[in-house]
N, C-alpha and C positions, 0 to 999 in steps of 0.2 A: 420537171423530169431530170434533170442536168442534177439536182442533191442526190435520185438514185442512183444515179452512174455507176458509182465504184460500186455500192452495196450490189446491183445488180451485176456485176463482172465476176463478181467475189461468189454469188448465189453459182455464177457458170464452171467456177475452179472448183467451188465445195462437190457441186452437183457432179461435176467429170471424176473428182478423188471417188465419191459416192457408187457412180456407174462402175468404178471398173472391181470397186470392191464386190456389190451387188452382181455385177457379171456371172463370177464365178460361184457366187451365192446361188444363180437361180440356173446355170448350167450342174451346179454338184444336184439342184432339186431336178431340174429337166429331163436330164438324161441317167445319173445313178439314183434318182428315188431316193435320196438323201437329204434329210433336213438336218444341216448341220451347226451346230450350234455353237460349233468352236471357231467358227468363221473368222470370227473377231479378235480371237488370239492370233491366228496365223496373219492378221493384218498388221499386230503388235510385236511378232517377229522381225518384220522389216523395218519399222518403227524405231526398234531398237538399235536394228543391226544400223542405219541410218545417226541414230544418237551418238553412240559409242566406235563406231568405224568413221566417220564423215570428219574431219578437221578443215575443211574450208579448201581444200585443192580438190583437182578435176578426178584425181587417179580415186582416191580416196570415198570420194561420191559411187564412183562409177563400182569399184567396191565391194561399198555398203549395196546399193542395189542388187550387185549379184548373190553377194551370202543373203540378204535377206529374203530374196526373193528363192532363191535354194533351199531353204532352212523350211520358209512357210509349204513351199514345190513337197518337198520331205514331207512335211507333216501330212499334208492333205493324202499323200500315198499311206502313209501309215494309220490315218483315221479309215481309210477302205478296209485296211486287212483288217483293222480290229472291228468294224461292222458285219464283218460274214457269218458272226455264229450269230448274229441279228434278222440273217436274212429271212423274210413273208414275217417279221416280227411288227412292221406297219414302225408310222414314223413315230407314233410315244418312245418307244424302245431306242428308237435313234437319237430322239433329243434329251432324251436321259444318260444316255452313253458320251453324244457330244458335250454334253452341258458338263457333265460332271469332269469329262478332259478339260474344259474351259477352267472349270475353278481351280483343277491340280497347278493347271500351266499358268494358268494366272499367280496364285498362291506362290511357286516356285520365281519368278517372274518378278514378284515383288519383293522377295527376300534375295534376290541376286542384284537387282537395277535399284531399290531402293521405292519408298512410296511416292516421292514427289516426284513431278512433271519433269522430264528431262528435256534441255536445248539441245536443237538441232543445230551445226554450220555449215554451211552450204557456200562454195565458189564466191567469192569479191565478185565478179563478173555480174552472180545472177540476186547478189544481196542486197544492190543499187535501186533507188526506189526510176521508175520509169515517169514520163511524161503521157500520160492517157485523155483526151479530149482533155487540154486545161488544167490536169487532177492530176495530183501524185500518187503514184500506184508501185505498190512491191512487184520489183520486179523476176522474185521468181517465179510469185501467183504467174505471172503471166505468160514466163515459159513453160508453166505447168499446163495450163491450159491447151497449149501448140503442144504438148509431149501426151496428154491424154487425148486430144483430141485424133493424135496419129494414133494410139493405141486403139481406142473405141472403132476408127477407119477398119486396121489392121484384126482387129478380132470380128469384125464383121465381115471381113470375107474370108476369114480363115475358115470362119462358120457356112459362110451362104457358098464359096468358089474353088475348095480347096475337097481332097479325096478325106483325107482327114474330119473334114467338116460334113460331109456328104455321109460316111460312117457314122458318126457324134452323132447325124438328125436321124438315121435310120433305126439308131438304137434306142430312140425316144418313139419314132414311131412302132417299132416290131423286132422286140429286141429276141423271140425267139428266132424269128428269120435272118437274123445275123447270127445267129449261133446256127444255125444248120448252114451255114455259108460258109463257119469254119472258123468264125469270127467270136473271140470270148466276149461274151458281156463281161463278166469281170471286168477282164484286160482293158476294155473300153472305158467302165466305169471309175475304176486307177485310176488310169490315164486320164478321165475328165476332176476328178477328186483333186487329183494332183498337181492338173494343169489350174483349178479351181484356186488350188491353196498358192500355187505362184500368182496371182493374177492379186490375191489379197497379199502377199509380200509385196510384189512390184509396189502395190497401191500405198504399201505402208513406208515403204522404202522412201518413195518418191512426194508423198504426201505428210511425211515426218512432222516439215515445217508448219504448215499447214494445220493437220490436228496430230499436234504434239503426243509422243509415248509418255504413258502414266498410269497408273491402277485403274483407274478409268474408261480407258481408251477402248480398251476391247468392247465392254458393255455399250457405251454409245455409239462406236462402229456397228457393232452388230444389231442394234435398234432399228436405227438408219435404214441399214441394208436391206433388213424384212420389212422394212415398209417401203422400200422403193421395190423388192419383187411383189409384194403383195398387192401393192398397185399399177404397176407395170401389167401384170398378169405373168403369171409361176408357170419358168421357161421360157420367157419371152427377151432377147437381150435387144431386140428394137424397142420393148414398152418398158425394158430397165433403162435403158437411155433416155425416157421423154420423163419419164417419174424421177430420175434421180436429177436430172435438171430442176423440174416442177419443187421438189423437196427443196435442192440445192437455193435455188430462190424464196421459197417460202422462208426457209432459215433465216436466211439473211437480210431482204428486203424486211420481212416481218418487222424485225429487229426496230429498224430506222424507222417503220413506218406506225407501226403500236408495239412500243416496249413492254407497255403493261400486261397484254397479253397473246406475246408470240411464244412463252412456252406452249401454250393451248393451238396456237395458230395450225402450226403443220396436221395433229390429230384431229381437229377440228377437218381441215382441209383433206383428208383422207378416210372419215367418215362421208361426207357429201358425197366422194369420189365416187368408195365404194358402193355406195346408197344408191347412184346414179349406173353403176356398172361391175357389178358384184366380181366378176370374173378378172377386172382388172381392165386397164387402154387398149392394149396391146396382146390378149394371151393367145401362147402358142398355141398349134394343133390339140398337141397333149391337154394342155386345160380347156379347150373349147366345148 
């Protein structure tokens, strides 16, 4: 057990970067009825802003996090207004709309940043590898860990204990009676799009080092993330967190444990799932 160590600590970083992209993946689906496809761009915003802003000081980091998490916050509101002449147009219409922003923004994206993988640098403080049971371990993996694991705390009771959060779950269950309440769905759904697309900045911001910005990036972010809401169950941010761990590990342990076939492992592992519980671990009200 002691050779899975790190791969398994490593499954728990990936899996927390995963959640909190996923988060706002399956709150833009939960609550605005949006399948959005451009997910993975807005997490490559911060990504970036993270590559190109970040020189290894503390101001510098802190930053890059804020534009990037701004920038993705931006997008997600402007992917709302440009789906209203979509609206009762059901979700093909949406992931045609998102898809096709995906490839412009990507497109533009790579003729600005370049095709190759860009390094991230991050603080002297947190670029030190750590002492972990015995094992040497990066040590920003590991304050990423303690920085998503306050997030994933913190967006769970913003969700389950806050007026904000109590609104968010009313307009998933009965969004016409928030609107005779006075209450715009619109204004809500914005507001969840946009808080959606900061959630996927933060995550790209802060997970840079981690899964590096590259022409790539987006597409296998946004893989990921539809299968940890599709597993999790759609609108569920308690069974987005037990899936993108379960993923996060699948990844990774895979790896160490059959190299030869862990690309297969995860689909593998999520057919069964679904096989065994179509709806998903965890699915909200709404998909129940």
């Amino acid at each position: 057990m002691d050779t899975y160590l790190i791969p398994a600590v490593d499954g728990v970083a990936y899996g927390l970067l995963l959640f909190v992209v996923a988060a706002g993946l399956t709150l833009a689906f939960g609550v605005g009825d949006v399948l959005n496809l451009a997910h993975g761009t807005l997490f490559v915003f911060g990504a970036y802003a993270a590559a190109k802003i970040s020189d290894g000081s503390w101001l510098s980091l802190a930053l890059a996090v804020l534009v990037g998490t701004a920038a993705a916050g931006g997008g997600g509101a402007l992917l709302s207004v440009m789906l209203v002449p979509l609206s009762g147009r059901g979700h093909l219409a949406q992931a045609l709309l998102t898809f096709g922003v995906a490839l412009v923004a990507g497109d533009r994206l790579t003729a600005l940043f370049g095709k190759d993988d860009l390094p991230v640098v991050v603080p002297g403080a947190l670029d030190k590898p750590v002492s972990l049971a015995g094992h040497v371990y990066p040590g920003y993996r590991l304050a990423f860990i303690i920085v998503a694991a306050l997030i994933a705390a913190g967006l769970g009771l913003l969700v389950a204990r806050t007026r904000v959060g109590g609104l968010v779950r009313a307009t998933v269950d009965d969004r016409d009676m928030v609107a005779m309440l006075g209450v715009s769905p619109f204004a809500v759904r914005t507001g969840v799009l946009a808080g959606a697309g900061a959630l996927a900045g933060l995550a790209g911001s802060l997970g840079a080092p981690i899964i590096g910005p590259g022409p790539r990036t987006a597409d296998l972010v946004l893989m990921l993330s539809l299968v940890v809401v599709v597993l999790g169950g759609m609108g569920s941010i308690s069974g987005a967190l037990v899936a993108a761990i379960a993923v996060g590990e699948v990844q990774t342990v895979g790896v160490t444990v059959a190299p030869v076939v862990a690309p297969f492992l995860l689909f593998g592992a999520m057919a069964i799932a679904l096989a065994a519980r179509a709806r998903g671990l965890l699915p909200s009200r709404r998909s129940a």
